[in-house]
KEDOFI-164912 format. One record per residue (C-alpha): residue in one letter; x, y, z. Coordinates in Angstrom, 1 decimal. Example, Ala and Ser with C-alpha at 12.3 -4.5 7.8 and 13.67 -1.06 7.14 Angstrom:
// residues 2
+---------+--------+--------+--------+
: residuo :      u :      v :      w :
+---------+--------+--------+--------+
:       A :   12.3 :   -4.5 :    7.8 :
:       S :   13.7 :   -1.1 :    7.1 :
+---------+--------+--------+--------+
END
This chain:
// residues 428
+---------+--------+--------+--------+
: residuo :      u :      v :      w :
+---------+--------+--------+--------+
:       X :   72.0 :  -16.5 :  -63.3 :
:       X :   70.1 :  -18.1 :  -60.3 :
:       X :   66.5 :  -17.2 :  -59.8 :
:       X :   66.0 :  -13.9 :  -57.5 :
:       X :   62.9 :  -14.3 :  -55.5 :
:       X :   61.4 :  -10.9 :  -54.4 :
:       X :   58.6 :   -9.9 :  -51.5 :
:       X :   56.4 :   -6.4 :  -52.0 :
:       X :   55.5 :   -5.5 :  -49.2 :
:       X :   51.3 :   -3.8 :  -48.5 :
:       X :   52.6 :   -0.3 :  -49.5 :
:       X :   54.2 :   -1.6 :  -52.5 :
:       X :   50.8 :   -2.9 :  -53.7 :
:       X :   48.6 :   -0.1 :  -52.4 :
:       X :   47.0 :    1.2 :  -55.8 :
:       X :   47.2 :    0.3 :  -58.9 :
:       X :   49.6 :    2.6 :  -59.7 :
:       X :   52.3 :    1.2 :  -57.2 :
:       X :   51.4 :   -2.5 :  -59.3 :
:       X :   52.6 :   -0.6 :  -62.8 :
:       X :   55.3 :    0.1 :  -60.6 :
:       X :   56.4 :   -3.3 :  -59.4 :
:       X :   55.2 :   -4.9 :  -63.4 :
:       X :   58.4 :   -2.3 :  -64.5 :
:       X :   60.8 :   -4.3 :  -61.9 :
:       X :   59.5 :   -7.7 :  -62.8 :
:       X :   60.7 :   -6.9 :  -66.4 :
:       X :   63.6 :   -8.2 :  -65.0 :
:       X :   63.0 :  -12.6 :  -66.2 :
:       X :   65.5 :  -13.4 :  -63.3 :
:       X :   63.1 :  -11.9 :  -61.0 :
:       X :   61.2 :  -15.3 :  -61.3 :
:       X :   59.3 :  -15.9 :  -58.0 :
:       X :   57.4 :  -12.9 :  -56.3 :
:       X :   55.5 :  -13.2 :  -53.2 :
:       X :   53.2 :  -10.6 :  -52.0 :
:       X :   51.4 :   -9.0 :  -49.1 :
:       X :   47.9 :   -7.7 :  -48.7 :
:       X :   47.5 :   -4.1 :  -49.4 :
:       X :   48.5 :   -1.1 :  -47.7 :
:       X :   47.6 :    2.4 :  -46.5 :
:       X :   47.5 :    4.6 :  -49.4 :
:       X :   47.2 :    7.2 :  -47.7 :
:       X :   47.5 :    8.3 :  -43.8 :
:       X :   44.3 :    7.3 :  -42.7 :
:       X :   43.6 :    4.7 :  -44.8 :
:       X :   43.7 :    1.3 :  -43.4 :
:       X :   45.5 :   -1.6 :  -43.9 :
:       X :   43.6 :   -4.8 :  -45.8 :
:       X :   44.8 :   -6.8 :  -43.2 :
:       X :   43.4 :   -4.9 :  -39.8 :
:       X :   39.9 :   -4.4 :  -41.3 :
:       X :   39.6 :   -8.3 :  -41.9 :
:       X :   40.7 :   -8.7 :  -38.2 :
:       X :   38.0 :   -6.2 :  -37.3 :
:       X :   35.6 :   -7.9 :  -39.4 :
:       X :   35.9 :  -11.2 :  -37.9 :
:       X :   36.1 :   -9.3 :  -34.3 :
:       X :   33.1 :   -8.2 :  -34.4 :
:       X :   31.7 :  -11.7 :  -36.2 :
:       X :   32.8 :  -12.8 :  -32.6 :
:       X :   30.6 :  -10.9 :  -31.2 :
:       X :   27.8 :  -11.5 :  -32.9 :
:       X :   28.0 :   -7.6 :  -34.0 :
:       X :   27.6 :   -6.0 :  -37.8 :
:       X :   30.6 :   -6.0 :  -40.0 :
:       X :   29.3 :   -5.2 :  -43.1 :
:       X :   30.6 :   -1.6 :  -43.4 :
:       X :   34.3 :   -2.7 :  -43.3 :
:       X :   34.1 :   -5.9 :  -45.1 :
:       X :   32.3 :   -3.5 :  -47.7 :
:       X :   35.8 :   -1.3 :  -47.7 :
:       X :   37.5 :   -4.8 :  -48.1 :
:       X :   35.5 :   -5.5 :  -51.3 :
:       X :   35.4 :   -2.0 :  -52.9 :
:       X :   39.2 :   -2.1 :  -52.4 :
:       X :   39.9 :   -5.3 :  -54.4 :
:       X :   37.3 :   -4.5 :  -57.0 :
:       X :   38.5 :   -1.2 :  -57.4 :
:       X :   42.1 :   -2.8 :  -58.1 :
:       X :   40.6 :   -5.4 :  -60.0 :
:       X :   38.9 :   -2.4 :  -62.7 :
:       X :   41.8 :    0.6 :  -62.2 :
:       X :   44.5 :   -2.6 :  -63.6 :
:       X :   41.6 :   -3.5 :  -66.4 :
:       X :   42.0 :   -7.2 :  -65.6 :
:       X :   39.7 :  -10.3 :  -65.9 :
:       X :   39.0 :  -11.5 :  -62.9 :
:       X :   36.0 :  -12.5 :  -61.0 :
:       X :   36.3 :  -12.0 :  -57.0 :
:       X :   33.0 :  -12.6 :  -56.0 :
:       X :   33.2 :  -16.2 :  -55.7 :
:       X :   36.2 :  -15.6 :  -53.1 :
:       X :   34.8 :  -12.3 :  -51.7 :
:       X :   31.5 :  -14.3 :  -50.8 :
:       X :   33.7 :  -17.3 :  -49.3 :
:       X :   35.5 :  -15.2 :  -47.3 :
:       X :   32.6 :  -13.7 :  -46.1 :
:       X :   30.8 :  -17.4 :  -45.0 :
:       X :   34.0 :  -18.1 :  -43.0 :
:       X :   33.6 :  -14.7 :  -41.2 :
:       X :   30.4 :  -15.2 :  -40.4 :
:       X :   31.2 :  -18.7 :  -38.9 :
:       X :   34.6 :  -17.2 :  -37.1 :
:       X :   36.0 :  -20.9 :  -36.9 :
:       X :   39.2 :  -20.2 :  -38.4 :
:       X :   41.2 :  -16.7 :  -37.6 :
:       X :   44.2 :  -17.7 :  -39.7 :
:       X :   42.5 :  -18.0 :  -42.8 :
:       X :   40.5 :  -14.7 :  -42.4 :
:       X :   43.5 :  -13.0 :  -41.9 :
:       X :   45.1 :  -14.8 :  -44.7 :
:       X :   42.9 :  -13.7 :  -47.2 :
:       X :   43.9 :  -10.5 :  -47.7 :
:       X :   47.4 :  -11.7 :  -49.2 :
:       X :   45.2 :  -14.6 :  -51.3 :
:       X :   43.1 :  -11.8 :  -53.1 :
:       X :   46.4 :   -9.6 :  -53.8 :
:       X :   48.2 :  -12.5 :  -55.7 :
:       X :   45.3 :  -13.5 :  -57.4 :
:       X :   45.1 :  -10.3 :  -59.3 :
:       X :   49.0 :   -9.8 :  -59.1 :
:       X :   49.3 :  -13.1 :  -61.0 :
:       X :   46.6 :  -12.4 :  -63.5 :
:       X :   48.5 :   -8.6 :  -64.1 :
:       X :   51.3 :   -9.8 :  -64.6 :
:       X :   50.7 :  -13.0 :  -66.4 :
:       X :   52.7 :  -15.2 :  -64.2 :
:       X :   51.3 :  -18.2 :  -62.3 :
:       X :   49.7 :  -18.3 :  -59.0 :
:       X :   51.1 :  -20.6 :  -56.4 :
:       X :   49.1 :  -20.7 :  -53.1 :
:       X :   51.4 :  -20.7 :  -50.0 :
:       X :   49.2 :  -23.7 :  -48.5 :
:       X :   50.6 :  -25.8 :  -50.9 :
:       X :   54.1 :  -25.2 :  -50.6 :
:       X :   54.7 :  -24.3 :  -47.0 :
:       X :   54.3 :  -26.8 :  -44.3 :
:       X :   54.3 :  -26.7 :  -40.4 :
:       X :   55.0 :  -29.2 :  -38.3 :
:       X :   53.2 :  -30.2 :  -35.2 :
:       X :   55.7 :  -28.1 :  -33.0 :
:       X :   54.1 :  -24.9 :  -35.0 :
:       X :   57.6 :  -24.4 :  -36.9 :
:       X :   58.1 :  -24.4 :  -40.7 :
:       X :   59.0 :  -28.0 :  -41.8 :
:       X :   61.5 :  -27.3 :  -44.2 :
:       X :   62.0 :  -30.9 :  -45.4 :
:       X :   58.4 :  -31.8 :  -46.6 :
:       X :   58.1 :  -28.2 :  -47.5 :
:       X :   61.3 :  -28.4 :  -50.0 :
:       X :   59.8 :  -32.0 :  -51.4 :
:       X :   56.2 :  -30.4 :  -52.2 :
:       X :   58.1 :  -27.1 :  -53.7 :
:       X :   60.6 :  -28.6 :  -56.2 :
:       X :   57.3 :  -31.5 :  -57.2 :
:       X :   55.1 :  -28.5 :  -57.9 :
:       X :   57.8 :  -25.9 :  -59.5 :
:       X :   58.1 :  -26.1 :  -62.8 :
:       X :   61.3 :  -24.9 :  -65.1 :
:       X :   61.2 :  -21.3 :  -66.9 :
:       X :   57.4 :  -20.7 :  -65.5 :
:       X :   57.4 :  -17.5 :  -63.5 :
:       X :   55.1 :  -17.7 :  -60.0 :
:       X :   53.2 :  -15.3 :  -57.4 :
:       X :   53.0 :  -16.3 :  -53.8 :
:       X :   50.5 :  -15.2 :  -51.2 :
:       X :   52.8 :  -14.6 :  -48.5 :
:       X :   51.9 :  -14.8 :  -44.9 :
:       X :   50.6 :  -18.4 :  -44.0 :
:       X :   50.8 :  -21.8 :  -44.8 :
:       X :   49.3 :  -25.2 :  -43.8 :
:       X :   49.4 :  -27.2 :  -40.6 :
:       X :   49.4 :  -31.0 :  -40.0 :
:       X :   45.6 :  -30.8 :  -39.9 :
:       X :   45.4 :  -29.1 :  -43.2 :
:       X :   44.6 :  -25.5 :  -42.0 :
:       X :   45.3 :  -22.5 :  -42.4 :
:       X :   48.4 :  -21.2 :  -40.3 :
:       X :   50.0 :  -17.8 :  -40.3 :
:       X :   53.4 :  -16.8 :  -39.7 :
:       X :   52.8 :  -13.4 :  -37.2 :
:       X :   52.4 :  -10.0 :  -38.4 :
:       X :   54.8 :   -8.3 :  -41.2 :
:       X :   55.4 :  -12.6 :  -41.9 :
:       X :   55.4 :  -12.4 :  -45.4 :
:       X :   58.7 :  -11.4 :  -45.1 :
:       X :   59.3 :  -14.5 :  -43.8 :
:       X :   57.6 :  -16.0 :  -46.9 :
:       X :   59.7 :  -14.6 :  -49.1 :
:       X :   63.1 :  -15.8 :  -47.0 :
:       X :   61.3 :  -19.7 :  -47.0 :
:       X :   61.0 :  -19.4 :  -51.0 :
:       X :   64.6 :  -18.2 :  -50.9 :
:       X :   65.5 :  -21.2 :  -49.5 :
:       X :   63.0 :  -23.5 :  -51.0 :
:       X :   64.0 :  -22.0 :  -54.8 :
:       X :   67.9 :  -22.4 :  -53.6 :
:       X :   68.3 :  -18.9 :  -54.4 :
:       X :   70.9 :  -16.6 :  -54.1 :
:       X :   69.4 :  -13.2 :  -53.5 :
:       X :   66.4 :  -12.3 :  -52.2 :
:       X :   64.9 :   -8.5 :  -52.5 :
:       X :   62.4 :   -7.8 :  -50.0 :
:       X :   60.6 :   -4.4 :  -51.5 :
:       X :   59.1 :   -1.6 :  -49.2 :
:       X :   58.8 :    2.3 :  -49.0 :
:       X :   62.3 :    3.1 :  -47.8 :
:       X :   65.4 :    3.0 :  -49.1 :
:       X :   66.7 :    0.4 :  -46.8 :
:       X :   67.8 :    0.2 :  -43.1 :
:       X :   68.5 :    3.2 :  -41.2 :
:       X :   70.6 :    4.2 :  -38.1 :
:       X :   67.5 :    5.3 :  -36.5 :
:       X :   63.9 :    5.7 :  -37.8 :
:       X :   63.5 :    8.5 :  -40.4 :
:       X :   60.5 :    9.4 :  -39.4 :
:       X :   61.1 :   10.2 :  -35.8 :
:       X :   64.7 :   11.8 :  -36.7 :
:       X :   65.4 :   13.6 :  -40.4 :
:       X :   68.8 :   13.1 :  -39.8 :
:       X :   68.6 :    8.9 :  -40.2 :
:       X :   71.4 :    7.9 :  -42.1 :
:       X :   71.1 :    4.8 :  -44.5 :
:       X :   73.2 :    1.7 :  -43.4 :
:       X :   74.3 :    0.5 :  -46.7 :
:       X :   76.0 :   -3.3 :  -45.4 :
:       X :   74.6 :   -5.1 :  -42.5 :
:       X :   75.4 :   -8.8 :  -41.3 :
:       X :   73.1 :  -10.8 :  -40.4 :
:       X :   73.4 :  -10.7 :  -36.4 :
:       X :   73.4 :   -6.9 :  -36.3 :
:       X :   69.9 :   -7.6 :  -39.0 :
:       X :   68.3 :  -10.1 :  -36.0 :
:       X :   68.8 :   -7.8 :  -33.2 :
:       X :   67.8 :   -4.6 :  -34.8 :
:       X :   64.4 :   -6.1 :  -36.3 :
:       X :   63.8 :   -8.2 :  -32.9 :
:       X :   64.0 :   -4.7 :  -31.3 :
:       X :   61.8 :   -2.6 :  -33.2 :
:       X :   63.8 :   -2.0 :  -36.9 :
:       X :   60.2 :   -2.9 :  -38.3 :
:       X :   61.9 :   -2.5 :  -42.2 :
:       X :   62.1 :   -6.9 :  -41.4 :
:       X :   60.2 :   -9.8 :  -39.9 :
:       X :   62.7 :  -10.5 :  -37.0 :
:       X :   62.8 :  -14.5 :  -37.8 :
:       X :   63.9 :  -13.6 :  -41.7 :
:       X :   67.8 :  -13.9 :  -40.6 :
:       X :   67.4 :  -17.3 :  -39.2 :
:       X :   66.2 :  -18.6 :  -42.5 :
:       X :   68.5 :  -16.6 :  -44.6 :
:       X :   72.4 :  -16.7 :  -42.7 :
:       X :   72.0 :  -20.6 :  -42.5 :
:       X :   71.4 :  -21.2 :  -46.4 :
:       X :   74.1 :  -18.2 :  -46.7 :
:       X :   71.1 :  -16.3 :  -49.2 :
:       X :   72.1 :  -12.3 :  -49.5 :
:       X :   69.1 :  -10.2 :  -48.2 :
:       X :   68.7 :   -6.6 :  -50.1 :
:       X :   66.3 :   -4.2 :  -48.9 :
:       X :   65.0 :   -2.0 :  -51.1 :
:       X :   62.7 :    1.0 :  -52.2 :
:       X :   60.0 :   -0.2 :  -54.6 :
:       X :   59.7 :    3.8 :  -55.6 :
:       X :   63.5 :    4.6 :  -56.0 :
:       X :   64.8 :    1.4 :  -57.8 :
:       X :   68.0 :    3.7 :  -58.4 :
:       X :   68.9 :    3.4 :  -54.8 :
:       X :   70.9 :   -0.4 :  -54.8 :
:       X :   69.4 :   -0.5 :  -50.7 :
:       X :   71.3 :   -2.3 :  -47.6 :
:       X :   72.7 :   -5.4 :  -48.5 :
:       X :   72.5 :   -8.0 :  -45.2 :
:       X :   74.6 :  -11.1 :  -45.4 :
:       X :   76.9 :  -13.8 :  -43.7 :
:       X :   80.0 :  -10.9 :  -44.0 :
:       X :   81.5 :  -10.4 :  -41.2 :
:       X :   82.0 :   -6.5 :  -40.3 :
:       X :   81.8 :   -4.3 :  -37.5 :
:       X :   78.6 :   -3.5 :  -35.9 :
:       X :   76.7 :   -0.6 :  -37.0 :
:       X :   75.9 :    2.3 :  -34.7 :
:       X :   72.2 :    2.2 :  -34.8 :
:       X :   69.3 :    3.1 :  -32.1 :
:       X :   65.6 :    1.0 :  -32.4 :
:       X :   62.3 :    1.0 :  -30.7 :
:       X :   59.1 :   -0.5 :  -29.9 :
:       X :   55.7 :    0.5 :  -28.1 :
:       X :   53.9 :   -2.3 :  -27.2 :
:       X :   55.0 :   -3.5 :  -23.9 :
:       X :   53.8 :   -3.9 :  -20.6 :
:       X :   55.6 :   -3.7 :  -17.1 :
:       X :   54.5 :   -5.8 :  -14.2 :
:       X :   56.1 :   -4.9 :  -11.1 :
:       X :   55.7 :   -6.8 :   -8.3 :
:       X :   56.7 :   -5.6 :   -4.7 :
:       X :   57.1 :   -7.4 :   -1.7 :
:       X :   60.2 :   -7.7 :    1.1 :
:       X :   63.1 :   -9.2 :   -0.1 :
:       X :   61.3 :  -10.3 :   -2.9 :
:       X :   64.0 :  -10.6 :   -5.0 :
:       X :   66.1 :  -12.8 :   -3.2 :
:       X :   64.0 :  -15.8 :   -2.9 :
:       X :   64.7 :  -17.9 :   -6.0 :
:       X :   61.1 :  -19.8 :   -5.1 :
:       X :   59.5 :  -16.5 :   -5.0 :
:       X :   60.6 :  -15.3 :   -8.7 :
:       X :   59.3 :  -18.8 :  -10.2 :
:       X :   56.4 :  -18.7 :   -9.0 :
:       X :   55.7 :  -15.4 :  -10.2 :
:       X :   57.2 :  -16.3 :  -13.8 :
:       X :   54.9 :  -19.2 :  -13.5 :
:       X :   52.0 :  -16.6 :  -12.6 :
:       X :   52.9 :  -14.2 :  -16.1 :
:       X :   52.9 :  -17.4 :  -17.9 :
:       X :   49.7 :  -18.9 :  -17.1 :
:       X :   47.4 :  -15.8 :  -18.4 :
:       X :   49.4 :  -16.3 :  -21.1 :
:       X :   52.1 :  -13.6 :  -22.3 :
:       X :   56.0 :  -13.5 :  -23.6 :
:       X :   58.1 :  -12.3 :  -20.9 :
:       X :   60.9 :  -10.4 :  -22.5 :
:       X :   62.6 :   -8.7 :  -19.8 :
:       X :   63.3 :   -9.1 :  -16.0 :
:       X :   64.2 :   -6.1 :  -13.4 :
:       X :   65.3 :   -7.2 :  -10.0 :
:       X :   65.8 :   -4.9 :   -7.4 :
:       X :   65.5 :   -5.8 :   -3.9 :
:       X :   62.1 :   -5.3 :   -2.6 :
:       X :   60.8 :   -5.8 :   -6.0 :
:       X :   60.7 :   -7.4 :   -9.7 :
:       X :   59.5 :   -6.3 :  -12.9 :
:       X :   58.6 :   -8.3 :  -16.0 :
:       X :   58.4 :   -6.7 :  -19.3 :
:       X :   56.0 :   -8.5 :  -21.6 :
:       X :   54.3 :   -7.9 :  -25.0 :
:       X :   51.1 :   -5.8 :  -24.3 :
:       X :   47.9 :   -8.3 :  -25.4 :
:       X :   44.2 :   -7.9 :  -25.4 :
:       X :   42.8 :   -6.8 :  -22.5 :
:       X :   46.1 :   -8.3 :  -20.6 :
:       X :   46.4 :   -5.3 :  -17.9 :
:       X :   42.3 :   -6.2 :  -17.0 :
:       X :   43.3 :   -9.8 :  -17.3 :
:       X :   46.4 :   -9.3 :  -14.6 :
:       X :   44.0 :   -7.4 :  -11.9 :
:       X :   41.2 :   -9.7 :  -12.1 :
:       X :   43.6 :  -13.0 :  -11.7 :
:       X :   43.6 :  -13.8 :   -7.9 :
:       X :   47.8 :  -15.0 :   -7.8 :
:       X :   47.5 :  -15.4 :   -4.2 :
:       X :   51.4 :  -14.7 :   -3.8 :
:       X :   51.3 :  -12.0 :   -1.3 :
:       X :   52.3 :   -9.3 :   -2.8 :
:       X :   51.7 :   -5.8 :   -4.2 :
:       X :   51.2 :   -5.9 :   -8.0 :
:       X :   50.8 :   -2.9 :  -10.5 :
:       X :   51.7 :   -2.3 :  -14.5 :
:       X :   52.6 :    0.3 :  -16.7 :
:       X :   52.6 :    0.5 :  -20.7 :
:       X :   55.9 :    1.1 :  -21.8 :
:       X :   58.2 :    1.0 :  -24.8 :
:       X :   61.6 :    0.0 :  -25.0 :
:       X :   64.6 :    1.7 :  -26.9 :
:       X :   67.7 :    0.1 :  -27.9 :
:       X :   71.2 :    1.6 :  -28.8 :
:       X :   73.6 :   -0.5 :  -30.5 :
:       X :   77.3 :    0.3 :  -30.5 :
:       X :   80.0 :   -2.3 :  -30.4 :
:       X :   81.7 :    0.3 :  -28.8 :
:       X :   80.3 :   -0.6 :  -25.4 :
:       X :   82.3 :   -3.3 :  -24.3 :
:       X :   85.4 :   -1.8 :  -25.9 :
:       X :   85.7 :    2.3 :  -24.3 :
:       X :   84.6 :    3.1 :  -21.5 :
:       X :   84.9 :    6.6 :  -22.6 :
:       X :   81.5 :    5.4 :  -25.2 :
:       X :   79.9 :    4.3 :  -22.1 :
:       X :   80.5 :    7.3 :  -20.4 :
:       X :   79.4 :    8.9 :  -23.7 :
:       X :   75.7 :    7.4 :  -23.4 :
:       X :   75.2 :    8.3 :  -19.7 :
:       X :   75.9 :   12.0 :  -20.5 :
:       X :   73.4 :   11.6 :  -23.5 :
:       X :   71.0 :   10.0 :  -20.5 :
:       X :   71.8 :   13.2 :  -18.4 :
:       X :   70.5 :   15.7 :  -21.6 :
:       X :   66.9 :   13.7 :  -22.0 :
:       X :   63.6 :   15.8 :  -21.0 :
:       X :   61.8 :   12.7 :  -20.4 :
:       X :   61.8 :    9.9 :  -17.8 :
:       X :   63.7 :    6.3 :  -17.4 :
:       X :   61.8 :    3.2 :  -15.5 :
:       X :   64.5 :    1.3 :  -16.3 :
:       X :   68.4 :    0.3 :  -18.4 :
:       X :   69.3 :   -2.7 :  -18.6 :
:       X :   72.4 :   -4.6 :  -20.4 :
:       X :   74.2 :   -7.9 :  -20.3 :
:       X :   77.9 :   -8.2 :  -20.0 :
:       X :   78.7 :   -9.6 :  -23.8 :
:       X :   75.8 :   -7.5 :  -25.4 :
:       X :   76.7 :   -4.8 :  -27.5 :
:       X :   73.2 :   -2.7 :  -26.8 :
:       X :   72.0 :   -0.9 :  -24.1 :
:       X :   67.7 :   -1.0 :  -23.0 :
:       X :   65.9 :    1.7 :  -21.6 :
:       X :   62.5 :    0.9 :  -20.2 :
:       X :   60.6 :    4.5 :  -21.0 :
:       X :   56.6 :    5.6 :  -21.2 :
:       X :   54.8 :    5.1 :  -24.5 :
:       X :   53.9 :    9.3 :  -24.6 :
:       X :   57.7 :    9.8 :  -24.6 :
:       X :   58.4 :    7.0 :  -27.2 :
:       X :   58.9 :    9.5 :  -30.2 :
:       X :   60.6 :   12.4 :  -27.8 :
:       X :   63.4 :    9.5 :  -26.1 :
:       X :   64.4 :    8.3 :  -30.0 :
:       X :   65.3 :   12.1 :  -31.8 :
:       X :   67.2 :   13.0 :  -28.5 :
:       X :   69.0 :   10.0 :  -27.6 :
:       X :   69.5 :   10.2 :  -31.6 :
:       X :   70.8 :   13.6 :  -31.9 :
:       X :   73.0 :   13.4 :  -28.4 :
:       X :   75.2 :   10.0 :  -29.7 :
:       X :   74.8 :   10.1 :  -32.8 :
:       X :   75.0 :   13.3 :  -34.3 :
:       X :   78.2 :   14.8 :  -34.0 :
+---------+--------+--------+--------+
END
């Protein structure tokens, strides 16, 4: 049988509990590659392995003291290192990591570390071999995965029957540092090893039992979508399904690899399967905080083609995805991902356009139905959902071949907008 490769995601390798759990599915020889994350919550207020190195090096940056959450970082890999009773010494990577906080040259490779450490002691648990992602995964000077040299280095390295764990996460750039993918991108590891290993399958582990129809947590009535294709995978994840790196699909539909998503706690539950199959579209609502609107107001502003570049040029140069525009008459909106300090960056920039500008944090809900361009009955379904809401729309937006419809809400009504819109389609 071809070689499965498999991702566990942080909440998968929490505790050392969760890592007897994940040894009992690796029992399984076929299940010969494994890449991992860093760890998880393990509880509600627990943090993630991952934000407390970026706080560490944030406030390295500032010439502040981090030693009380780098300390949380060390007690929690030494405390997996003794609850697994393992032989491993950290401290020589604990106190390197540390030097290259202190010197906050390289942001990548602190925030890399935390997936390093966890397949260090993954690989000693489980006696397979460690593989470091630097050696096998290559960008190229465009900052995109370089497939080809990435392919040569993998099959020169691999060897037959020998069973590996790979930090997932990063890789290496044409200067020879440290490069991550972006955040929840060991996903996108395990989809490059997929490829790389010429696998068939590849079974990404989390917490849930696969894809949903709409977030479980927001709405108890989320029904499991048991088959996806790989177009209805993209758009979801792209528009806050967070169950999957959005760029996974790209990697996976071309080399024609099955994805399964599965529950690392409920192995009894076979998942969602997510392939090159065509089938029709599942009915499915996503969402995502996170976003920023920038309207700009000014007469007929709209209409002047001159007018709207030089404003796109304006949200590009402080620098931030655009991922929506509004136009209305008098005014345009741009919807971009919310970064650091962009809403203080925004009112101090002088654009000297002539115009009034303001923003807004928003998040944005999608509902998918193939549906729409089909019955206009379905449509007329969705505006008399629109008509029940108790909460306020900025703004709804759809092209003429999509199959989804985006509403532009406020962040405090995020939560509210997904149960009811949920409950008014979808739950009949």
């Amino acid at each position: 049988m071809n070689s499965i490769v498999c991702k566990f995601g942080g909440s998968s390798l929490a505790d050392a509990s969760a890592f007897q759990t994940v040894a009992d599915i690796l029992k399984d020889k076929n299940r010969r590659f494994v890449v991992v994350s860093a760890p998880g919550k393990r509880y509600k207020e627990d943090k993630k392995i991952t934000d407390l190195l970026i706080d560490c090096f944030s406030l390295s940056s500032k010439n502040e003291n981090y030693e009380k959450e780098f300390g949380l970082i060390v007690d929690r890999f030494v405390g997996l290192v003794k609850d697994l009773n393992i032989n491993l010494d950290l401290k020589p990577y604990l106190d390197e990591i540390n030097r290259e906080i202190k010197l906050h040259t390289s942001y990548d490779y602190v925030l890399s570390r935390g997936e390093f450490l966890n397949a260090k002691i993954a690989s000693c648990y489980l006696g397979f071999k460690f593989l470091d992602a630097k050696d096998i995964i290559f960008f190229d000077k465009d900052g995109k995965v370089d497939l080809s040299l990435s392919k040569k280095m993998f099959n020169k390295i691999i060897d037959e029957d020998v069973r590996y764990v790979i930090p997932g996460f990063y890789g290496i750039d044409t200067t020879g540092n440290i490069k991550t993918f972006s955040r929840g991108g060991s996903d996108l590891t395990g989809a490059i090893i997929a490829v790389l290993s010429d696998s068939s399958v590849y079974e990404n582990f989390t917490d849930v039992d696969g894809v949903y129809d709409v977030d479980p947590n927001k709405c108890k009535k989320a029904k499991l979508l048991r088959r996806l294709s790989f177009s209805e995978m993209r758009k979801m994840s792209s528009l806050g399904a967070g169950v999957l790196h959005p760029d996974c699909s790209d990697f996976l539909e071309s080399n024609n690899i099955v994805l399964n998503i599965r529950n690392t706690f409920n192995l009894l539950d076979p998942g969602t399967m997510v392939s090159n199959e065509p089938k029709p579209y599942a009915r499915s609502i996503t969402g995502k905080k996170g976003y920023l609107l920038i309207n700009f107001e000014g007469d007929l502003i709209a209409q002047s083609r001159g007018k709207i570049e030089d404003l796109k040029n304006f949200i590009e140069s402080i620098p931030c995805k655009i991922q929506k525009i509004i136009e209305g008459i008098d005014s345009i909106s741009f919807v971009v991902n919310l970064g650091d300090n962009l809403e203080d960056k925004i009112d101090k920039i002088n654009c000297n356009i002539g115009v009034k500008v303001s923003t807004q944090k928003v998040a944005l809900v999608t509902i998918f139905d193939s549906c729409f361009n089909e019955y206009k009955i379905w449509q007329d379904k969705v505006f008399d959902a629109l008509s029940k809401i108790n909460f306020e729309i900025l703004f709804i937006t759809k092209s003429t071949s999509d199959i989804s419809v985006i509403i532009g809400i406020k962040e405090e009504d995020f939560d509210l907008s997904i149960e009811q819109l949920y409950l008014n389609l979808f739950d009949k």
